[in-house]
C-alpha positions as CSV (number, residue, x, y, z in Angstrom):
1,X,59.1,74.7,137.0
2,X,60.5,72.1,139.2
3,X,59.8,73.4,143.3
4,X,62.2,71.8,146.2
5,X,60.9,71.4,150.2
6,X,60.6,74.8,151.4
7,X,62.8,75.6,154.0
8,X,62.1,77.6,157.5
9,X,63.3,80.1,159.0
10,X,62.8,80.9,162.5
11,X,63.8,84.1,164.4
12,X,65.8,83.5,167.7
13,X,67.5,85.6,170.0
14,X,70.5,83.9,169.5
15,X,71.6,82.1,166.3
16,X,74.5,80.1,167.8
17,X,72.8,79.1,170.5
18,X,70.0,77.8,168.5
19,X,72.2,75.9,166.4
20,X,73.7,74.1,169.1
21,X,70.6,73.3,170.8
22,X,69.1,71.6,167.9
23,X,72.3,69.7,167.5
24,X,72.4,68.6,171.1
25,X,68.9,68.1,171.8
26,X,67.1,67.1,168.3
27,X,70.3,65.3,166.1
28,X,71.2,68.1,163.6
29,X,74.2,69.0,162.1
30,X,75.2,73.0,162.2
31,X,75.1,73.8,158.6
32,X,76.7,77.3,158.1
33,X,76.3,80.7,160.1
34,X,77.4,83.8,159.1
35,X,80.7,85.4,161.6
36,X,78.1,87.7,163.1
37,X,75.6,85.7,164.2
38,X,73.3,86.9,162.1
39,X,71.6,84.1,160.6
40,X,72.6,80.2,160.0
41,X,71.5,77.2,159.5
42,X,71.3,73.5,160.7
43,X,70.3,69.7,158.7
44,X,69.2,66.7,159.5
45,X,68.5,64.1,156.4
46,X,66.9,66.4,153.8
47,X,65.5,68.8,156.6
48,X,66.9,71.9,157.2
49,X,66.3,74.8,159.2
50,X,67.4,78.5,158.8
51,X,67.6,81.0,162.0
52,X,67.8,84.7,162.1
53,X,68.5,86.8,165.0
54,X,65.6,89.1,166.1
55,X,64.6,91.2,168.9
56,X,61.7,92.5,170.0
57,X,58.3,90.6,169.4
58,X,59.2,86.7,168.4
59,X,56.6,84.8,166.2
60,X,56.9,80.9,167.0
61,X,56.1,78.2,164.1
62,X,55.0,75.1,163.9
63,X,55.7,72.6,161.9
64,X,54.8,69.2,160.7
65,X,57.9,66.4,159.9
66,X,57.2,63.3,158.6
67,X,59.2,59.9,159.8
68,X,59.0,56.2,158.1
69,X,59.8,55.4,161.7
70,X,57.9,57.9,164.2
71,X,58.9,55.3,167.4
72,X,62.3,55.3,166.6
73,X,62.2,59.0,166.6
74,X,60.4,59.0,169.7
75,X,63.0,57.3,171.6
76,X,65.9,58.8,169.7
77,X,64.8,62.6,171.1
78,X,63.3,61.1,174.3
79,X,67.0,59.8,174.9
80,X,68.5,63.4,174.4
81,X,66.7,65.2,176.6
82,X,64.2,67.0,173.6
83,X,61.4,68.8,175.2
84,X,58.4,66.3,174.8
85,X,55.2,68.2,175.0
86,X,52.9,65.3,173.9
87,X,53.9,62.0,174.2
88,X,53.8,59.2,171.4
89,X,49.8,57.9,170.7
90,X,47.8,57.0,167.9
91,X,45.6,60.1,166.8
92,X,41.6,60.1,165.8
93,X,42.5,61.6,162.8
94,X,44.8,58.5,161.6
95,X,48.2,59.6,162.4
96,X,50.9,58.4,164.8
97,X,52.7,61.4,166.3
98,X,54.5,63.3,169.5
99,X,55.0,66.6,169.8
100,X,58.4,68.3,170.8
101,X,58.7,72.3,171.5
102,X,62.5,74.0,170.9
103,X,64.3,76.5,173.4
104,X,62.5,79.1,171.7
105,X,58.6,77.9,171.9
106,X,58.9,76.8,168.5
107,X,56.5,73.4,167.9
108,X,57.3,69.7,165.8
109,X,55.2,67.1,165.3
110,X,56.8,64.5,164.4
111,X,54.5,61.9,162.8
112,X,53.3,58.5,160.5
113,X,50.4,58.2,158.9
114,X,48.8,54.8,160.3
């Protein structure tokens, strides 16, 4: 059996609306959404992201994404207005990461290994 990257899927309030934010904000490309507004999905490289409309209670996720080039991403988001909740630093744990949090309190860490 041969297993691909698993892919998210994060509920929102408003499918559309996430999809744009995540291409204006954090570079994706709007994949596909259903004519409801149901559920969709956005890309970026071999990343992708899947959203689903919910109400009611809203878990967040977190998630980890690795980058050959973690400054470059830095001041790629940093220059489109991304929601930087820890800025760029060497860790104690031997990693080079930020942190960015989505419209929707979701959280990205966006690191290198050193």
């Amino acid at each position: 059996m041969e297993i691909a990257q698993p892919t998210p899927e994060l509920s929102v309030p408003d499918v559309l609306a996430a999809q744009e934010y995540y291409r204006d904000y954090l570079g994706f490309e709007i994949s596909w959404h259903d004519e409801a507004g149901g559920i969709g999905a956005v890309s970026h490289g071999n990343c992708a992201n899947f959203f689903r409309k919910e109400v009611g209670n809203i878990q967040n996720g977190v998630f980890w994404i690795f980058t050959e080039d973690v400054d470059a991403a830095f001041a790629e988001l940093t220059r489109s207005g991304a929601k930087i909740t820890d800025p760029i630093r060497n860790t104690t744990w031997g990693m080079r990461q930020f942190t960015v949090e989505d419209a929707y309190g979701n959280v990205f860490y966006f690191h290198h290994d050193l």
